[in-house]
N, C-alpha and C positions, 0 to 999 in steps of 0.2 A: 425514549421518545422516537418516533417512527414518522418521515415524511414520505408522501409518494407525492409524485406525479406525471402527466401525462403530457406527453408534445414530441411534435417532428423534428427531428435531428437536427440542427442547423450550424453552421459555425461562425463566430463572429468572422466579420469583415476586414477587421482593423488591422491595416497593416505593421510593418516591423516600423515603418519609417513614422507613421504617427501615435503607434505606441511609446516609442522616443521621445516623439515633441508632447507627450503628455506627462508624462513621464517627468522632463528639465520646466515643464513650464506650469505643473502643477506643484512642484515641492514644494512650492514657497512658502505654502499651507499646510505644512509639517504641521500635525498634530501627535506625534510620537510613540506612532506605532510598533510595536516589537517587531523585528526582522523577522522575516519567513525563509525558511529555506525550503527547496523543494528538490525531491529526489527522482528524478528518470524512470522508466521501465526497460523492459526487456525492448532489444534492439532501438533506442531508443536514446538519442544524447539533449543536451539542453535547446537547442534550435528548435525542436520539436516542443517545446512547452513555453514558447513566446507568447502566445496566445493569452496562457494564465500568466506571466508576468504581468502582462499589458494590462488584466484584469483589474489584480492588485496593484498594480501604478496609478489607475483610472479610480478605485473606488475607497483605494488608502494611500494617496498622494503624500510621497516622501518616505517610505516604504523602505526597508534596504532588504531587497529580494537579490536571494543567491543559489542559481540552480548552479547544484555540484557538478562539474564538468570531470568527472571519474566515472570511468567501469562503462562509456559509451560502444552502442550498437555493439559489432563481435564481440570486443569484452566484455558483454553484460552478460555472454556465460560462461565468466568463471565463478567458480565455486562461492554461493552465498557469504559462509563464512570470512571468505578471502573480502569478500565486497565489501561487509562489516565492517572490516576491521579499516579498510583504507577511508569509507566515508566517514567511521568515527575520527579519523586521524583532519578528515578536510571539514567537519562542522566545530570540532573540541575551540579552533580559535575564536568563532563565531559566538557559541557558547558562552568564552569567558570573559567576552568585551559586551555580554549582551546582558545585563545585570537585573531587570525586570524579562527576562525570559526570552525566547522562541516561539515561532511556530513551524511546526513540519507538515509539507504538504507531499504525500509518497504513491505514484502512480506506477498501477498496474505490480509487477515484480519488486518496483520500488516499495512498494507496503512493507511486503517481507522481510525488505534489508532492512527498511526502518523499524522493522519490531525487534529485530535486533541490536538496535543504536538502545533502540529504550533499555532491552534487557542487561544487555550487556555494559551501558555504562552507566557508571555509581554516581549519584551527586550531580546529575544534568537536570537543568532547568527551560525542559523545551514544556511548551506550558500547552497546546492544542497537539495530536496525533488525529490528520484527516487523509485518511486512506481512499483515494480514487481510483474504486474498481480493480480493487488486489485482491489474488488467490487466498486469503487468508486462511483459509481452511482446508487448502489445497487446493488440486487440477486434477481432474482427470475428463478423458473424453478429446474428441475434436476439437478445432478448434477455427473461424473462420478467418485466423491470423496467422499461425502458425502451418504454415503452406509448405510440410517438409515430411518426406515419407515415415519417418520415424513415428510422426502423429497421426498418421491417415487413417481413417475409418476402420480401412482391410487387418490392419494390426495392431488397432489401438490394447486389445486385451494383451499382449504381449510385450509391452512400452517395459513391465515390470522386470521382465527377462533382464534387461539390459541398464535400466534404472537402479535397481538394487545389490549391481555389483561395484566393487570399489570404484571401478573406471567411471560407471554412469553418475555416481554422487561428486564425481570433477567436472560436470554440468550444472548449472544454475536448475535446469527447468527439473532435473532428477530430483534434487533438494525439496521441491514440493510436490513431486509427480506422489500421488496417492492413490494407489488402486484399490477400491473397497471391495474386488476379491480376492485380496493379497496381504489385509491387513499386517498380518502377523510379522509378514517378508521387510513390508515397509517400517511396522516399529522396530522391529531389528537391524534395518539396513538404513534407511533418513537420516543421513549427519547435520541435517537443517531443521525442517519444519517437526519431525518426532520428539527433538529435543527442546527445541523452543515451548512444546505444548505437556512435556514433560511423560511423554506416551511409554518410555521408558525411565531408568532407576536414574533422574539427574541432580547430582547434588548441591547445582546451585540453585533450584528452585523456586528457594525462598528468598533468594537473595537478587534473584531476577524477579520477583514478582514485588518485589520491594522497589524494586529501580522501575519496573515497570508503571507503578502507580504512582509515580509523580510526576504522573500527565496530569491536566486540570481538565480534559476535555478529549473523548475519541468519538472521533465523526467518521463514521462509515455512511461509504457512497456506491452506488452497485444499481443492476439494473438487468429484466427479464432480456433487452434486446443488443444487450452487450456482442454475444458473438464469437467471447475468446475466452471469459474465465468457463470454467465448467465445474459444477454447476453454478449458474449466474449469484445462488444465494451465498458462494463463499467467500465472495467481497464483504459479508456480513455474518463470516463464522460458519456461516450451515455447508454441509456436506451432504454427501450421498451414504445410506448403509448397505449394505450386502446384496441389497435387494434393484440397489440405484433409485429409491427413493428417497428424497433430499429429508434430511434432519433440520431441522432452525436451528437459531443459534441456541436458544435459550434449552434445549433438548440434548444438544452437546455437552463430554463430561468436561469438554474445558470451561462451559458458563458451570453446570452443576455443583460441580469442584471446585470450582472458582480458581480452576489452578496457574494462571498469573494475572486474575483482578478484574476478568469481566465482569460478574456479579457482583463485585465489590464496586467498579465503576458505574456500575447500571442504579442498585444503590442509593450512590453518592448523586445521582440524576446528572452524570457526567459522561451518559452514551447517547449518541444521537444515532438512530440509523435513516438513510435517505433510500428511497426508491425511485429513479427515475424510468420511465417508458420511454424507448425512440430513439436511445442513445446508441449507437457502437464502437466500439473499446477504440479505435483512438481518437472519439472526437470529445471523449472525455475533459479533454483539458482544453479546449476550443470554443467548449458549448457556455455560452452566456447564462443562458435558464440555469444550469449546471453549479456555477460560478454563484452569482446571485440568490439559490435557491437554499445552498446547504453548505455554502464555504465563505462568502464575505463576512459572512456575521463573527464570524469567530476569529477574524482577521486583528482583531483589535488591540 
């Protein structure tokens, strides 16, 4: 299932101080929604996604929203793997006191970490995975966020030099940095996103692809006017090929292969993907239309 839509950027108004008193003075009306947890992005801590709490305070009163307060701004580049493993450690309690499920809400770099909670942990009952505007399918290119020479235009074809040595894969942004004229370099060298999509020989495949599908629900959100991921379609799987002509999702050998459950999800009529026009990467988690368009509904 496919949403687009079209509208100027905007960002709710609603302060910290009256998303508070909405918040204590709505609960009462607890109707017993599953807890949401929401996971950060790249340079990025939980202050920065009040906005979407406020959201879900407002439109699922009584709510127990928990954005993880790990692996904030600087530390959100270390090493993917390393990030994994500490957020699996800060949701597991949440998890096991939350007996009708979760949901996980993972912006921007947070996507990625979160595809890795799903793969990597056995027996977790996070019930929606709604990915806002993450690299899923990788990065490569400029970026109107990342304002640092390493990414600039003059030397982007060269990012791989330095990404695909041991040193660069002890950066978060190397972990998905994808050069689609380097293929070969990056399934050999990617200790993140090559293995997660199983681009090389990984023998837990099946056993991540099994943990992976006991999502009930993947909502992918993305959007032409983004700004940061590159290409904009890989908040929705598609990439670039050789040529830098973007592939969709459904064209990639990860949906083809179905090698951990898109196709299988897609299916099960348990992919949503959304399109929105207008948006840029960080008003993602601010934009009301945003919120209400292709994320409350599944809040439930």
């Amino acid at each position: 299932m496919m949403l687009a839509f079209g509208f100027r950027d905007t960002r709710n108004g609603v302060s910290e101080l009256l998303c508070m008193f909405l918040s204590v003075s709505l609960a009462a009306n607890v109707v017993g929604y599953k807890p949401v947890i929401i996971v950060h992005g790249l340079f990025d801590g939980p202050k920065d996604l009040l906005g979407l709490e406020c959201f879900i305070n407002k439109s699922h009163p009584g709510t127990n929203v928990t954005v993880i307060d790990l692996f904030d701004y600087e530390s959100s580049l270390k090493p993917l793997w390393k990030q994994v493993q500490g957020f699996i450690q800060a949701v597991l309690p949440i998890l096991k006191s939350s007996v009708d499920g979760v949901h996980l809400i993972c912006f921007s770099q947070g996507g990625l970490v979160c595809r890795g909670i799903l793969t990597a942990l056995p027996e977790h009952n996070i019930h929606s995975f709604i990915s806002l505007s993450s690299p899923l399918g990788g990065q490569y290119g400029e970026t109107e966020y990342l304002k640092i020479p390493l990414f600039s235009k003059f030397i982007k074809q060269q990012v791989h030099q330095f990404c695909y040595l041991p040193m660069g894969q002890m950066i978060s942004i190397c972990n998905f940095w994808k050069d689609p004229h380097y293929i070969h370099q990056y399934v050999r060298r990617s200790e993140y996103l090559a293995v997660l999509d199983s681009e090389r020989i990984n023998p837990s495949a099946e056993i991540w692809k099994k943990n992976f599908l006991r999502i009930r629900k993947l909502v992918l959100i993305g959007g032409p006017d983004d700004g940061v991921i590159t290409p904009w379609q890989s908040s929705h799987f598609g990439f670039y090929d050789e040529n830098e002509d973007v592939v969709g999702m459904k064209d990639q050998d990860v949906y083809v292969n179905d090698v951990f459950g898109l196709k299988t999800l897609d299916a099960r009529g348990d992919l949503v993907v959304c399109v929105f026009s207008g948006v840029k990467h960080t008003s993602w988690h601010s934009n009301e239309t945003v919120y209400y368009g292709c994320i409350d509904k599944w809040l439930t």
